[in-house]
C-alpha positions in Angstrom: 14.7 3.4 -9.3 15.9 6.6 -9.0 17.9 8.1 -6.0 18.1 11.7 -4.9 20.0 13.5 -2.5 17.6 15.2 -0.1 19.5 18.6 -0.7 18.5 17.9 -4.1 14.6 17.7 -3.2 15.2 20.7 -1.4 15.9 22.7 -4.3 14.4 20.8 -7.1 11.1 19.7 -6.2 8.9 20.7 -8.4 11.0 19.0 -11.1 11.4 16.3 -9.4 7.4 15.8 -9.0 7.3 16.4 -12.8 9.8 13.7 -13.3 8.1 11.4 -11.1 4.2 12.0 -12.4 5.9 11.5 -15.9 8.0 8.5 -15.3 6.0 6.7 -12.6 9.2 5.6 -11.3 9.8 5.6 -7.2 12.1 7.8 -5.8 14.6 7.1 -3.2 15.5 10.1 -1.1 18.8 9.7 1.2 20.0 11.9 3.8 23.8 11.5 4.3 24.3 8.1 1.6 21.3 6.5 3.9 18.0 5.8 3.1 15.3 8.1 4.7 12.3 8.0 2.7 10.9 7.0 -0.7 8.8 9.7 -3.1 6.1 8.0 -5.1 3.4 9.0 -7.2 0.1 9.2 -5.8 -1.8 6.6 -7.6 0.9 4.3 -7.3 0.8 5.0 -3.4 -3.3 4.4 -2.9 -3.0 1.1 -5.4 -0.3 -0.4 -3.2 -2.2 0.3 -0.2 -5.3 -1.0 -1.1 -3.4 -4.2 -2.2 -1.6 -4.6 1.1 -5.4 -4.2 2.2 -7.0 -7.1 0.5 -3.7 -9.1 1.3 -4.1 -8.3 4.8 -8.1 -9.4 4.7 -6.4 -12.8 2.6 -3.8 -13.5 5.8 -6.6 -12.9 8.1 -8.7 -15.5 6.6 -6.3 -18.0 5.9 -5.2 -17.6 9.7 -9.3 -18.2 10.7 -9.4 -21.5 8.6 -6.3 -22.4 10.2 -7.7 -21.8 13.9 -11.0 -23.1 12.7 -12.6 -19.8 13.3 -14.4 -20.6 10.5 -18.8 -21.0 9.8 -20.9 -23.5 7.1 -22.3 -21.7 4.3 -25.5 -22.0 6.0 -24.2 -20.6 9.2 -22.7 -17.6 7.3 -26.2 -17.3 5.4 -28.1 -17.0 8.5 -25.9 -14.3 10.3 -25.8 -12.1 7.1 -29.6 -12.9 7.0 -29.9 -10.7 11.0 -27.6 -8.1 8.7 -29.7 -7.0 6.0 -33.3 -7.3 7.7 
């Protein structure tokens, strides 16, 4: 990964956005040798987010069979059923 000063973004950033669309690797910005932020590449970005989406929808499932929040496959059948009328 690479690490940039965020004086450095200041001043560089539109060669910095060049090197990232190119290289597809993160960028960790740091404000005073800390951490502040990281600078990714857009498609990256949505592709993680809609995988922390379906992960999420995974957890939530797994936590309704686990409460027994859950319905029969003719139960599910019949509410979808009132859905699509």
């Amino acid at each position: 990964m690479k690490v940039e000063l965020v004086t450095n973004l200041k001043r560089q950033a539109t060669k910095i956005l060049a090197d990232l669309h190119r290289s597809k690797e993160a960028v960790l910005i740091t404000e005073h040798g800390q951490p502040s932020a990281y600078l990714v590449d857009v498609e990256d970005y949505e592709f993680m987010v809609r995988r922390l989406e379906l992960l999420e929808a995974l957890a939530k499932g797994e936590r309704a069979q686990a409460e027994g929040r859950t319905l029969s496959h003719s139960e599910a059948r019949e509410k979808m059923a009132k859905w699509l009328r």
